[in-house]
TORDO-88673 format. One record per residue (C-alpha): x, y, z; residue number from 1; residue in three letters. Coordinates in Angstrom, 2 decimals. Layout:
% residues N
+---------+---------+---------+------+------+
!       X !       Y !       Z ! resi ! resn !
+---------+---------+---------+------+------+
!       X !       Y !       Z !  NUM !  Ala !
...
+---------+---------+---------+------+------+
END
This chain:
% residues 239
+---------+---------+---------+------+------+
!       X !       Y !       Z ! resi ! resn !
+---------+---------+---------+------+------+
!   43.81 !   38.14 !   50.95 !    1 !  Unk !
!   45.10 !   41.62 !   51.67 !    2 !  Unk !
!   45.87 !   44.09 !   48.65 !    3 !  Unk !
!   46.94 !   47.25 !   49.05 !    4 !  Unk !
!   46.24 !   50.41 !   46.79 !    5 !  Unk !
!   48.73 !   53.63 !   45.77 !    6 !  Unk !
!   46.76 !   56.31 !   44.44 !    7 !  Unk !
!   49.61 !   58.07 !   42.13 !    8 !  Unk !
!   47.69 !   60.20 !   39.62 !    9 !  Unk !
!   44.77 !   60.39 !   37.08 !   10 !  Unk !
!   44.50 !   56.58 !   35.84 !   11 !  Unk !
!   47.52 !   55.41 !   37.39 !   12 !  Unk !
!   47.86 !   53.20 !   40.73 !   13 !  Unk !
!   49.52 !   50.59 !   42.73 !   14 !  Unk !
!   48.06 !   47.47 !   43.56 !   15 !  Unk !
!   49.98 !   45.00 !   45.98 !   16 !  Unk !
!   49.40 !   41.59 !   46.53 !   17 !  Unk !
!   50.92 !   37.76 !   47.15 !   18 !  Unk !
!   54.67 !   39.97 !   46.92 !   19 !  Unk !
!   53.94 !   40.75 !   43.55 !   20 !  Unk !
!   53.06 !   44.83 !   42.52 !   21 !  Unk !
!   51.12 !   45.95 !   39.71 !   22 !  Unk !
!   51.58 !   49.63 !   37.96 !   23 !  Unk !
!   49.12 !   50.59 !   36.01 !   24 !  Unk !
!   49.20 !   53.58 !   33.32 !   25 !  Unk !
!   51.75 !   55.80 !   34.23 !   26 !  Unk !
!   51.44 !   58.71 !   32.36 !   27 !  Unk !
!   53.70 !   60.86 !   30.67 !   28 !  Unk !
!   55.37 !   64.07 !   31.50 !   29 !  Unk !
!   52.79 !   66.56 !   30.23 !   30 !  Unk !
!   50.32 !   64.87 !   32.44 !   31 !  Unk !
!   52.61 !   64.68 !   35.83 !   32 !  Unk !
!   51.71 !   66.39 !   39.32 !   33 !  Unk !
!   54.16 !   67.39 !   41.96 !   34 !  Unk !
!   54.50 !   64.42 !   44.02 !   35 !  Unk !
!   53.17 !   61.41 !   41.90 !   36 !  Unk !
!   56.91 !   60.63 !   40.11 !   37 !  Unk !
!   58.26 !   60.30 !   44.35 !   38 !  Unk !
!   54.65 !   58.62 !   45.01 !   39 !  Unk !
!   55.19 !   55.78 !   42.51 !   40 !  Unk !
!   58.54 !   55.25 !   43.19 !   41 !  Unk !
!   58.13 !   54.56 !   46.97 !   42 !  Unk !
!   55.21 !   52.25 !   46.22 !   43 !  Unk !
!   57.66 !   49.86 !   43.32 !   44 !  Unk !
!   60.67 !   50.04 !   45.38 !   45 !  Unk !
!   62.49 !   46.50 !   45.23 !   46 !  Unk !
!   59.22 !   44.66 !   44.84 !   47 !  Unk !
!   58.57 !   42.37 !   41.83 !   48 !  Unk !
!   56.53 !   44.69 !   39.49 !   49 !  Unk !
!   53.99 !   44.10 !   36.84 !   50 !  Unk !
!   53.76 !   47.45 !   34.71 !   51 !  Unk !
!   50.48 !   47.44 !   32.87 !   52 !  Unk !
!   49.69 !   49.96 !   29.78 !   53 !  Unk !
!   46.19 !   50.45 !   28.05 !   54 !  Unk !
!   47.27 !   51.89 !   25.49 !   55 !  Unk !
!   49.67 !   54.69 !   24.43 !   56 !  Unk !
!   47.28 !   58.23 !   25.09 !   57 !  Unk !
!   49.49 !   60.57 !   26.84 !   58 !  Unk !
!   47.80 !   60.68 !   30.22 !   59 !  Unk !
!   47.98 !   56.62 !   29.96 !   60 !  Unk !
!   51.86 !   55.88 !   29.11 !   61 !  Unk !
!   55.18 !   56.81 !   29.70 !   62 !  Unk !
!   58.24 !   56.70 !   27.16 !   63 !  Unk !
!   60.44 !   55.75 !   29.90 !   64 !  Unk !
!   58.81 !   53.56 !   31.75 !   65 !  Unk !
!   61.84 !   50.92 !   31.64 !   66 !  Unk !
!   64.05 !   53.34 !   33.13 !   67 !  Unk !
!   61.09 !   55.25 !   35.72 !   68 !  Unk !
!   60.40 !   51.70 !   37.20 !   69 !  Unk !
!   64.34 !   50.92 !   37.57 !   70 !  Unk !
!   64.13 !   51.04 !   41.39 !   71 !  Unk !
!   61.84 !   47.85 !   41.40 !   72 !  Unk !
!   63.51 !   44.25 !   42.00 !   73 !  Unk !
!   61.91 !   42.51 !   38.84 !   74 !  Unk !
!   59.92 !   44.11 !   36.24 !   75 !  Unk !
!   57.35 !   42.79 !   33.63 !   76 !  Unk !
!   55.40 !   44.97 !   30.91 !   77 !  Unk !
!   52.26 !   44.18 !   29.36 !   78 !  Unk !
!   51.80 !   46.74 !   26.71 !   79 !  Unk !
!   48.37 !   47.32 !   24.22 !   80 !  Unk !
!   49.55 !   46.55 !   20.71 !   81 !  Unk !
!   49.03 !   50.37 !   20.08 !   82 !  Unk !
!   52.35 !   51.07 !   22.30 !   83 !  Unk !
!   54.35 !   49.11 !   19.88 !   84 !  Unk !
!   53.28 !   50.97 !   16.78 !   85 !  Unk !
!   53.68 !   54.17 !   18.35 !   86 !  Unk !
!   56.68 !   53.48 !   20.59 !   87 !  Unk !
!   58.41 !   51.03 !   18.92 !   88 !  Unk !
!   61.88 !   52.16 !   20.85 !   89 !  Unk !
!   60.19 !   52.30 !   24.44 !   90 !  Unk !
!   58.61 !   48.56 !   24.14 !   91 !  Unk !
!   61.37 !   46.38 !   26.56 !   92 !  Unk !
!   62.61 !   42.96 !   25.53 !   93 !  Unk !
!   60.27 !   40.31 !   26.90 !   94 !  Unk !
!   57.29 !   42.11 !   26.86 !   95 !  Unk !
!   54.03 !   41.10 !   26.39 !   96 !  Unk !
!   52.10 !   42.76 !   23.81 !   97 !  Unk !
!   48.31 !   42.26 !   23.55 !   98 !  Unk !
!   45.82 !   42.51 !   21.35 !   99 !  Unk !
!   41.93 !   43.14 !   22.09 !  100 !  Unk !
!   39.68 !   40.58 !   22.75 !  101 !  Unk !
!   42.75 !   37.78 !   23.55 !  102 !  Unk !
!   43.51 !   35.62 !   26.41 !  103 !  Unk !
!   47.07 !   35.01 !   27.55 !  104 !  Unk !
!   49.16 !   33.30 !   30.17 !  105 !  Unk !
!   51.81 !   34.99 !   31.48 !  106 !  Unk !
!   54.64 !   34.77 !   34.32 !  107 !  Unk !
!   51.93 !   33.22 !   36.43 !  108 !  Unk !
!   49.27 !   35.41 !   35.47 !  109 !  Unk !
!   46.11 !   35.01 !   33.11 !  110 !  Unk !
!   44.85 !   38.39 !   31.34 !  111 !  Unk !
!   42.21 !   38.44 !   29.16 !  112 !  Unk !
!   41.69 !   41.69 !   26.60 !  113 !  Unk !
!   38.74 !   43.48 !   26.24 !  114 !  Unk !
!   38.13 !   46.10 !   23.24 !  115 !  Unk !
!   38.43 !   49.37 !   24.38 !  116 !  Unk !
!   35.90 !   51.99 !   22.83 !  117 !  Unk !
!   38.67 !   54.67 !   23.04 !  118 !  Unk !
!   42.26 !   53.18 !   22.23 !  119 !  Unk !
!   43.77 !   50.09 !   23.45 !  120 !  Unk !
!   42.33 !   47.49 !   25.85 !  121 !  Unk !
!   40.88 !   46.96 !   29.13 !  122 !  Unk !
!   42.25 !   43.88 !   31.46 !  123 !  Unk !
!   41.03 !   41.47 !   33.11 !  124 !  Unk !
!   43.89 !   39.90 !   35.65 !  125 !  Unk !
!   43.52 !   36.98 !   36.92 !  126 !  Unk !
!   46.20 !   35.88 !   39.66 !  127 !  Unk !
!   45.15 !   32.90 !   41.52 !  128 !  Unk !
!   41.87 !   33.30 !   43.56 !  129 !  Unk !
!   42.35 !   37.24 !   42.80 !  130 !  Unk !
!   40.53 !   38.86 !   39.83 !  131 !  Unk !
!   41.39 !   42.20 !   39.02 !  132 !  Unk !
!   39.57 !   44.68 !   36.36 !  133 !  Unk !
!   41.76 !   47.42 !   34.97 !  134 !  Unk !
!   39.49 !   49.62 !   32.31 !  135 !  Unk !
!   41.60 !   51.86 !   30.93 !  136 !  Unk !
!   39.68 !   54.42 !   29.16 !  137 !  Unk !
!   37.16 !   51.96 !   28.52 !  138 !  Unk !
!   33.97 !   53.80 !   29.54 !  139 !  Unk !
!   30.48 !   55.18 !   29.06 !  140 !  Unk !
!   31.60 !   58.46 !   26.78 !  141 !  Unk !
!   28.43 !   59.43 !   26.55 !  142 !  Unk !
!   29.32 !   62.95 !   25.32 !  143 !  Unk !
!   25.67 !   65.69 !   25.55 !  144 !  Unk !
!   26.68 !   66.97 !   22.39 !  145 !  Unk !
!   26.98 !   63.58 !   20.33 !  146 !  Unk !
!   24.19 !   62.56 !   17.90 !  147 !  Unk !
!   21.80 !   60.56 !   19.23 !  148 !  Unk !
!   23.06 !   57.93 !   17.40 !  149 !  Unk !
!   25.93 !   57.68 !   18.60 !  150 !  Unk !
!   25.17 !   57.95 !   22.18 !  151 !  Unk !
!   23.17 !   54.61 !   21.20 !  152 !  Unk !
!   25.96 !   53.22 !   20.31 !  153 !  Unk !
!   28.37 !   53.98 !   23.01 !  154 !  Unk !
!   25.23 !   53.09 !   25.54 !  155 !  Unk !
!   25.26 !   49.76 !   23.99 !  156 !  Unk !
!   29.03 !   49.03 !   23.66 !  157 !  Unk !
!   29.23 !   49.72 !   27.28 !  158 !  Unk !
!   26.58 !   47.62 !   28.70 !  159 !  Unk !
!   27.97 !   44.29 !   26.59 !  160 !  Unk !
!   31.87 !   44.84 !   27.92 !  161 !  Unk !
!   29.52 !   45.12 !   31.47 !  162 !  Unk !
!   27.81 !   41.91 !   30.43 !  163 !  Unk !
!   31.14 !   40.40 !   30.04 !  164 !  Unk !
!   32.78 !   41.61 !   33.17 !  165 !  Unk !
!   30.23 !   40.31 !   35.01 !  166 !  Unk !
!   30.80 !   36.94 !   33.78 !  167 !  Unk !
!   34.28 !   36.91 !   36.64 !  168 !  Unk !
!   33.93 !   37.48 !   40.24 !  169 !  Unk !
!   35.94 !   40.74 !   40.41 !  170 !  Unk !
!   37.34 !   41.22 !   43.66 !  171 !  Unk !
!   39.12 !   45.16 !   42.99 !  172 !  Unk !
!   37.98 !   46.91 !   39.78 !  173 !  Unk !
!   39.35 !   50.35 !   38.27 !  174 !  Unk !
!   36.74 !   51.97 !   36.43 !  175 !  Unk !
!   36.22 !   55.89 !   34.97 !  176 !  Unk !
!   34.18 !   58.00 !   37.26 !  177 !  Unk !
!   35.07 !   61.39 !   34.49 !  178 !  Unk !
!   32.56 !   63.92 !   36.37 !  179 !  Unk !
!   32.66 !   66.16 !   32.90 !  180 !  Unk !
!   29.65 !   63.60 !   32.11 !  181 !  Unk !
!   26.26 !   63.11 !   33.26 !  182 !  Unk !
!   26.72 !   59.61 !   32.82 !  183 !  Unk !
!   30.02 !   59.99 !   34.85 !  184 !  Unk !
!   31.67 !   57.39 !   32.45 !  185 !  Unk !
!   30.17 !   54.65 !   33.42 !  186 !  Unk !
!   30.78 !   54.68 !   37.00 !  187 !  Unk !
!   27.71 !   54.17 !   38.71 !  188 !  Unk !
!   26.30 !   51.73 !   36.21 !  189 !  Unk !
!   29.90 !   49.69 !   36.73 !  190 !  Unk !
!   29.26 !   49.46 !   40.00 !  191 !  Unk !
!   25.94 !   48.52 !   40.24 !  192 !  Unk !
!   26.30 !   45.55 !   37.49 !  193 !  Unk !
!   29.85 !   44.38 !   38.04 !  194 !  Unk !
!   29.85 !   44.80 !   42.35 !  195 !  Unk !
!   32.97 !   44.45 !   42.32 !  196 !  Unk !
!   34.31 !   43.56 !   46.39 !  197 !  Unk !
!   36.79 !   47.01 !   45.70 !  198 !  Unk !
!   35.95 !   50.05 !   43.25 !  199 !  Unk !
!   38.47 !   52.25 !   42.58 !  200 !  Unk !
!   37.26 !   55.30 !   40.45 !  201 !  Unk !
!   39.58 !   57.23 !   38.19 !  202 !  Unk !
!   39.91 !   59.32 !   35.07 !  203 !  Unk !
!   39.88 !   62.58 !   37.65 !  204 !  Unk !
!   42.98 !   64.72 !   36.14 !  205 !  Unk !
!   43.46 !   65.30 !   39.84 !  206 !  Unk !
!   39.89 !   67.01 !   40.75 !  207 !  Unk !
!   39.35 !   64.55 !   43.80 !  208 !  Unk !
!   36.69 !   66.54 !   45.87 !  209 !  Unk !
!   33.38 !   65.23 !   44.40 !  210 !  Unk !
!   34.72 !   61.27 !   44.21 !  211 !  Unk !
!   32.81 !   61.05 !   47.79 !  212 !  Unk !
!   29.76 !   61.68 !   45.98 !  213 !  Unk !
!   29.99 !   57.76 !   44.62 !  214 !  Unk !
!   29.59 !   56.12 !   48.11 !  215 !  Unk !
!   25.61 !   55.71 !   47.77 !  216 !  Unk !
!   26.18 !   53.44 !   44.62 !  217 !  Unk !
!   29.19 !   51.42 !   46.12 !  218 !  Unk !
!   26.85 !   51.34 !   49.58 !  219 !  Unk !
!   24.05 !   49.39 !   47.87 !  220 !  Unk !
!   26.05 !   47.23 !   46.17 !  221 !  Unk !
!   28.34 !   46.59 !   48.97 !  222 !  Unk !
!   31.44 !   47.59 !   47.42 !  223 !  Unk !
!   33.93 !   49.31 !   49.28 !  224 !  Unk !
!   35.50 !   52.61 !   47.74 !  225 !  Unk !
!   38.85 !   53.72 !   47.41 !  226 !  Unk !
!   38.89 !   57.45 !   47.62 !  227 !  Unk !
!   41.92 !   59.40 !   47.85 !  228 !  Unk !
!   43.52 !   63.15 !   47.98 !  229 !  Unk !
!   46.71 !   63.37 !   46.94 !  230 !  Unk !
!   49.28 !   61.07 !   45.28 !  231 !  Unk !
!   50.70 !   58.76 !   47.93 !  232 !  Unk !
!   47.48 !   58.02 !   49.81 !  233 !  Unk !
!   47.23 !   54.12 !   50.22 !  234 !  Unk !
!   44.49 !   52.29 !   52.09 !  235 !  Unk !
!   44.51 !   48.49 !   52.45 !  236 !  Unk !
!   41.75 !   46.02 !   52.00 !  237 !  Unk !
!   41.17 !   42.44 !   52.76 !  238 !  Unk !
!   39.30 !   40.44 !   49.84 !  239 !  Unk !
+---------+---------+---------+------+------+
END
């Protein structure tokens, strides 16, 4: 199957597939770049669109999504349940609102929730043979400065959403890579436990230069690696 991949900005891409699209975390103004708003819309243009929120953080959502993603044919929303307490007014009619730790059919899709260990949920997509991992800001945030403690904790609540995810044969996976961490978020431990066929790190703010510094873990686990420069860049991959 060939998927293709919009790099727009921060957390947020395009993922195309079987003539369906997939937006995922869009985030709001404060957190634009020049370039990302035009990016995005070229990539949704008249295609049926599935527009995917983790939860409502700033760098994560959009207020006006309905209205941003107007130039696609057909448009779906799958919202965290945190978007609807916070945005009551930018939640559309019809869409799906989910709750951590939940499994749902919908339009043809099946999405199970995981429990984020920052806000919202992570997603698991499942659309027929293709399974696709969306994290959100589930991650390793494995902070220097945090007690020991808690960097037990986080350690631990990482590895079992890992032991989980590893459970489905992911074929593209978007995972942190946040490079203000030793532990990078997660990103080389994702990899090397999930091998996912496709990694796609985010979680950059835009700082893109070092992201070529992940191609020894994706290497040995023979994942490829989406790395990218600028909003716009695509790349397309056959899984």
């Amino acid at each position: 199957m060939k998927i293709t991949l919009t790099y727009i900005h921060h957390n947020c891409f395009v993922l195309e597939c079987s003539q369906r699209a997939f937006l995922f975390d869009y985030p709001g103004p404060a957190h634009l770049v020049e370039g990302a708003e035009a990016a995005m819309t070229r990539a949704i243009s008249g295609k049926s669109l599935f527009i995917f929120s983790s939860h409502s953080h700033a760098d994560h959502f959009h207020p006006d999504m309905q209205e941003l993603c107007s130039p696609a044919a057909r448009t779906w929303f799958v919202l965290s349940d945190d978007i609807l307490d916070m945005f009551p007014e930018a939640v559309p009619r019809g869409s799906l609102i989910v709750e951590p730790e939940e499994s749902y059919e919908f339009m043809g899709l099946t999405i199970d929730t995981l429990m984020s260990n920052d806000l919202g949920v992570a997603f698991l997509i499942r659309l027929g043979d293709l399974i696709i991992y969306y994290g959100g800001d589930l991650a390793n945030w494995n902070w220097d400065s945090d007690p020991v403690k808690q960097r037990r904790f986080t350690q631990n609540f990482f590895s079992a959403a890992l032991r989980r995810i590893s459970t489905h044969a992911v074929d593209v996976a978007f995972s942190n890579a946040d490079k203000r961490l030793r532990s990078q978020c997660g990103a080389e431990e994702f990899v090397r436990t999930i091998r996912p066929k496709v990694f796609v790190p985010m979680h950059t703010f835009g700082h893109l230069d070092w992201l070529e510094g992940l191609i020894a873990p994706t290497e040995e686990s023979g994942s490829k690696l989406f790395t990218y420069a600028k909003p716009g860049d695509t790349v397309e991959f056959e899984v």
